[in-house]
MARVEXMI-615922 format. One record per atom (N, C-alpha, C): residue in one letter; y, x, z. Coordinates in steps of 0.1 Angstrom, whole numbers, plus 5000, padded with zeros to 4 digits. Layout:
! residues N
AYXZ
...
//
This chain:
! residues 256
X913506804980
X914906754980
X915906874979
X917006864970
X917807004971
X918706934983
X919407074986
X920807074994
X921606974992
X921406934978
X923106874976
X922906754967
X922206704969
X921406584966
X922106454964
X922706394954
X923606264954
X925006344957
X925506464957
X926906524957
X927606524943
X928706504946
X929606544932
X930506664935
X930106774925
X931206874927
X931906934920
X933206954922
X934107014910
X934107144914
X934007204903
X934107404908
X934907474896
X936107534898
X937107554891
X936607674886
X937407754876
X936907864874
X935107944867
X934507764864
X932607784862
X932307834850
X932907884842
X932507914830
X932008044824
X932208074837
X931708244839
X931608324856
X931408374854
X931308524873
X930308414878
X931208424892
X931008354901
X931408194902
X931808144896
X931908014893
X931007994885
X930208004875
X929408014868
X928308024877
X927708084886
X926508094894
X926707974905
X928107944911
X928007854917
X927707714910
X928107704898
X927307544892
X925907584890
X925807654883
X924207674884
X923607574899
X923507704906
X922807694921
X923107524921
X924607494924
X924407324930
X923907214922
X923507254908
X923507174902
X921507194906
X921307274904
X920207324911
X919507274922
X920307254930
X920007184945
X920906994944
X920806934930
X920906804927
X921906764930
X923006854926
X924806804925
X924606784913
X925706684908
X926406644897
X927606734898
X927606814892
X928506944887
X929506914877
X930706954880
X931706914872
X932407014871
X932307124860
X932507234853
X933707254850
X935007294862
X936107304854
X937007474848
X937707444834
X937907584830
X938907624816
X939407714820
X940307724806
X939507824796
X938607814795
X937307884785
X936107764779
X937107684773
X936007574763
X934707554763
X934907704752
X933607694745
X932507754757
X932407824764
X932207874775
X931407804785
X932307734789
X932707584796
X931407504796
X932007424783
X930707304777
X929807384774
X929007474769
X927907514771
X927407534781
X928207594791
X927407554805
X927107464809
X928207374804
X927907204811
X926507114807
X926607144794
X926007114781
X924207184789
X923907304794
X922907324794
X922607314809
X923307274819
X923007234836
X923007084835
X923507024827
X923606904828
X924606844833
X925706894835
X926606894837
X928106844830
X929106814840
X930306784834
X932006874826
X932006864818
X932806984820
X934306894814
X935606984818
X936506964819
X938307074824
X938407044807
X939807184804
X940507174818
X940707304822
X941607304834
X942307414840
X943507414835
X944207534840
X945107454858
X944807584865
X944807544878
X946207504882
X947007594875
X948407594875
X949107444875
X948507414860
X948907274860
X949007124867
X949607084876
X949506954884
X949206884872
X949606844865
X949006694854
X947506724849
X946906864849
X945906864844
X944706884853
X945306904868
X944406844883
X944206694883
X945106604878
X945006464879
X944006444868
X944106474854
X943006484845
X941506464846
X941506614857
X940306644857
X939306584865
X940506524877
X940106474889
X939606334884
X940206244873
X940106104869
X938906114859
X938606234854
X937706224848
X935906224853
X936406314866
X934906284871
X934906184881
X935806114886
X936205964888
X935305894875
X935405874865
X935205814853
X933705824853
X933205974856
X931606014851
X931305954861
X931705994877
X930406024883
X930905874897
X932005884894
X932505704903
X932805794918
X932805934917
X933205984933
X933506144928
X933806204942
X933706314945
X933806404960
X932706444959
X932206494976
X932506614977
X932806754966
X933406904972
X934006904962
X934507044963
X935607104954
X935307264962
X935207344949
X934907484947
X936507544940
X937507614946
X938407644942
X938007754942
X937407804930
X937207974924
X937808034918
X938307944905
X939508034898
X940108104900
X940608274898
X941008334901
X941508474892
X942708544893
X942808624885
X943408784890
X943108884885
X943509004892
X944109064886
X945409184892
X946409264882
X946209374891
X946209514881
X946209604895
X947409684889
X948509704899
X949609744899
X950409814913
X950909904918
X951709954926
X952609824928
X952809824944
X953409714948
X955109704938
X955809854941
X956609854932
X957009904923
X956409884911
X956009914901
X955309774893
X955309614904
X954609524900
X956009444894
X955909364887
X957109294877
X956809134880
X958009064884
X958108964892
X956908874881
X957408854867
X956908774867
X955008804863
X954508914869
X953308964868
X952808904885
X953308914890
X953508864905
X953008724907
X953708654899
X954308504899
X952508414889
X952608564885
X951108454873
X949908504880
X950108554891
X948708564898
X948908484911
X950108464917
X950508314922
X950008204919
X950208184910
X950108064899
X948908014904
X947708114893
X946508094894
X946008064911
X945808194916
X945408214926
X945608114940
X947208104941
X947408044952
X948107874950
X948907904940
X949207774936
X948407654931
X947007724923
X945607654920
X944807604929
X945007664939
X943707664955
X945107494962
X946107514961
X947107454970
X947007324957
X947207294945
X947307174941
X945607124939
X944507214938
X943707184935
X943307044951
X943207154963
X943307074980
X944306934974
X945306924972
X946406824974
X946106704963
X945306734953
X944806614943
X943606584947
X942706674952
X941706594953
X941506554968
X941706664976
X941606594991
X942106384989
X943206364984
X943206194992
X941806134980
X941206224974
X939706114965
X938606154969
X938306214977
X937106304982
X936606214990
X935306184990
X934606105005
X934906155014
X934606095025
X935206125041
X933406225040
X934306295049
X932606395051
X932406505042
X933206485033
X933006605018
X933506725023
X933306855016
X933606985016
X934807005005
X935407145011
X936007215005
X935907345006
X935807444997
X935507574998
X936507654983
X937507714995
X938207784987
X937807944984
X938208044973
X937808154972
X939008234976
X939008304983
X939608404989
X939208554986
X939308644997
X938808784990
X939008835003
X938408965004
X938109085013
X939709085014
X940409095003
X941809145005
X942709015010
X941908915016
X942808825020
X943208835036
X942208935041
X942208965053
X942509125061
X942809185049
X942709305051
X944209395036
X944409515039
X945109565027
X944409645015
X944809675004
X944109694995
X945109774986
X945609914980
X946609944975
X946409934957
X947709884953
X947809834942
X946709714936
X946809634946
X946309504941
X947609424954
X949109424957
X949609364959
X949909224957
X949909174947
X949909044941
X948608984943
X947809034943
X946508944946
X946508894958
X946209044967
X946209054984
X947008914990
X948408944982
X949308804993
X948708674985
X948308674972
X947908524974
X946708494982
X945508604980
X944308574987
X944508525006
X945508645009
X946108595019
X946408475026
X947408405013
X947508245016
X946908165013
X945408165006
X944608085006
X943908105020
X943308235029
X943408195040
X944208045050
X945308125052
X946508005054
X946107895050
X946107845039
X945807685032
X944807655037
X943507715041
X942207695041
X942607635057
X943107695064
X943007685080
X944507575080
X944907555071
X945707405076
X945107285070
X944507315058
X944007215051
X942607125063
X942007285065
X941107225080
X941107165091
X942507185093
X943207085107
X943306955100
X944106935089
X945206835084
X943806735085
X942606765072
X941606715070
X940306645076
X940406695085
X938906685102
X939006555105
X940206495107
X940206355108
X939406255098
X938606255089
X938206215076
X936806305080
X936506425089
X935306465085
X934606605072
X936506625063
X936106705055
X936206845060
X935606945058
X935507065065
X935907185050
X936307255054
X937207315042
X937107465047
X936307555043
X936307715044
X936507795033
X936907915034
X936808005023
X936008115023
X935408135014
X934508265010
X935608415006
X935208495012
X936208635006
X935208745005
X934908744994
X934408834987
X934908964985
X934209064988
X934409214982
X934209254967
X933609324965
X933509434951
X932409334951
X932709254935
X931709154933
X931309174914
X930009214912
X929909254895
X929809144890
X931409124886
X931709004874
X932309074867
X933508974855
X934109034847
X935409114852
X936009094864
X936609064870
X936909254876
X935509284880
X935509434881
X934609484869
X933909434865
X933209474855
X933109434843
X934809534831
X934909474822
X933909444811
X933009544813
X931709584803
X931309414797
X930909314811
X930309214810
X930709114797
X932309144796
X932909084786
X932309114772
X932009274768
X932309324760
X930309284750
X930209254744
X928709194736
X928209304731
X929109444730
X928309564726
X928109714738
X929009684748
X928509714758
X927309674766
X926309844773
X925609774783
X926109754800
X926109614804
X926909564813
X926009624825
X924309644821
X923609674834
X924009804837
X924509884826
X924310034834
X925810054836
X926609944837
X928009974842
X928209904853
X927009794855
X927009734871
X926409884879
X925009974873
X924910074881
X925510194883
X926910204874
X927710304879
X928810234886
X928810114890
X929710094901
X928810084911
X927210044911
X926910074925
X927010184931
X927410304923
X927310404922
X928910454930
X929610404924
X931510394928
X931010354943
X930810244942
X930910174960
X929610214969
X928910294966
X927910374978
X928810414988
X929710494985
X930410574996
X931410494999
X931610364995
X932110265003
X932110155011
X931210095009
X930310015012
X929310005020
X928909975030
X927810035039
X926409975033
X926409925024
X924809845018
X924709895006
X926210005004
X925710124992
X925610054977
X926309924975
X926209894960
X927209774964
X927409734949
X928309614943
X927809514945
X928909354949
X927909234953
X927309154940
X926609044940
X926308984929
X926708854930
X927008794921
X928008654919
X927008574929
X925608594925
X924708484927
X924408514947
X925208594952
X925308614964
X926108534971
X927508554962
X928108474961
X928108284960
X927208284956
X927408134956
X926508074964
X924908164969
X924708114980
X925608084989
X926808144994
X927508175004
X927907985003
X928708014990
X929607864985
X928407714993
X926907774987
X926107644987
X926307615003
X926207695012
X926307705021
X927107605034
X928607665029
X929307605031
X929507475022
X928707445011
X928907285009
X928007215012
X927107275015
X925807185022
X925807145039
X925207035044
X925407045058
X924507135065
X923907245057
X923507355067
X925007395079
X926107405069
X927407425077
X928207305087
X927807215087
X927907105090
X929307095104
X928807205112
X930007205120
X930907325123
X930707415107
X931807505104
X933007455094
X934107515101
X935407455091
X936407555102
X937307555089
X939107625088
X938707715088
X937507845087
X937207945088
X936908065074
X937208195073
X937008275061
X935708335067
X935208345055
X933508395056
X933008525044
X933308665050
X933608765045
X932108825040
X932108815028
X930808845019
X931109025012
X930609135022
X931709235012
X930509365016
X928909335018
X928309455021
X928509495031
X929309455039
X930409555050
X931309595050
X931809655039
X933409705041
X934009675050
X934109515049
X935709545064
X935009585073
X933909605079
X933409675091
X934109825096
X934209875087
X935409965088
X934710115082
X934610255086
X934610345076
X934010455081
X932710465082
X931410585086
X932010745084
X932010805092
X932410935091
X931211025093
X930110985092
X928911015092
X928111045083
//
């Protein structure tokens, strides 16, 4: 029997990184996956080859949370989690950052995590999960990733009110915050079909040794154990809490 057995889950952002490893894995462990993403073609091929649902979805949009939400209403007649992963990064000097560069990593980031909770939390089974993506930098500072930092920040925040507001119903709602994680995200190479992505994931294990106390970059699929985790009832009586996946880093800084 997998983890997730008779679950329906929506996971934003799946069409690649870490969203992408997380449908895998649940679909894996016998979720009915529901693939959401503003990368199509991408998208439906994943869906198309997990068995899965997929469904256009920019997070920003409130009419296009109701969409996606009614649509796996339509497939699957429910919905038991929600994987808010989407996410987007700008690296900029705080001032030196331009409002409306500011505002589109808002958007995604915080504004996606906050309507994504607010449409589906009242359709979600009583007892269902939530698992938002956060970051190392949600808890800690990071220079010239300002714009990110404060939204990851407030998906903290959302995570730990959504968990109060929620408990009454049974749904338990955490966030993952990930460190230096080799997606596209740090690792443009992966994008690129004529680059090699492996020997540019080992020259950032290489970057983050002397940062890092486990001396390398994390892997998405690290990552989404984490996610299965918290959506499976192995977590069963964890909630409103961030769950920091980063090698060590925040542990703080060896002078050794």
């Amino acid at each position: 029997m997998g983890k997730l057995d008779g679950r329906v889950v929506l996971v934003t952002g799946a069409a690649r990184g870490q969203g992408e490893q997380e449908a895998r894995l649940f679909a894996e462990e016998g979720a009915r996956v529901v693939v959401a993403d503003v990368l199509d073609d991408q998208g439906a091929a994943l869906a198309k080859e997990i068995g899965a649902l997929y469904v256009h979805l920019d997070v920003g949009e409130e009419a296009q949370w109701r969409e996606a939400v009614d649509a796996a209403g339509q497939a699957y007649g429910r919905l038991d989690g929600l994987v808010n992963n989407a996410g987007i990064l700008r690296f900029n000097a705080l001032t030196d950052t331009p409002l409306d560069e500011f505002m589109q990593v808002v958007r995604v980031n915080q504004v996606g995590c906050f309507l994504g909770i607010r449409t589906v939390a009242p359709v979600l089974a009583d007892g269902g999960t939530i698992v938002n993506t956060a970051s190392y930098t949600g808890l800690t500072g990071m220079a010239a990733v300002g714009a990110y930092a404060a939204s990851k920040h407030a998906v903290v925040g959302l995570t730990r009110v959504a968990a109060l507001e929620l408990a009454p119903r049974g749904i338990r709602v955490n966030a993952v915050c990930p460190g230096a994680i080799d997606t596209a995200m740090s690792n443009p190479a992966a994008l690129d079909p004529e680059a090699d992505a492996e020997e540019t994931a080992k020259a950032l294990d290489g970057l983050y040794r002397g940062l890092v106390p486990l001396g390398r970059i994390g892997r998405p699929e690290e990552v989404a154990r984490l996610a299965l985790f918290l959506t499976s009832d192995d977590s069963s009586y964890i909630t409103g809490q961030p769950f920091v996946i980063d090698g060590g880093w925040l542990a703080g800084v060896s002078v050794i």
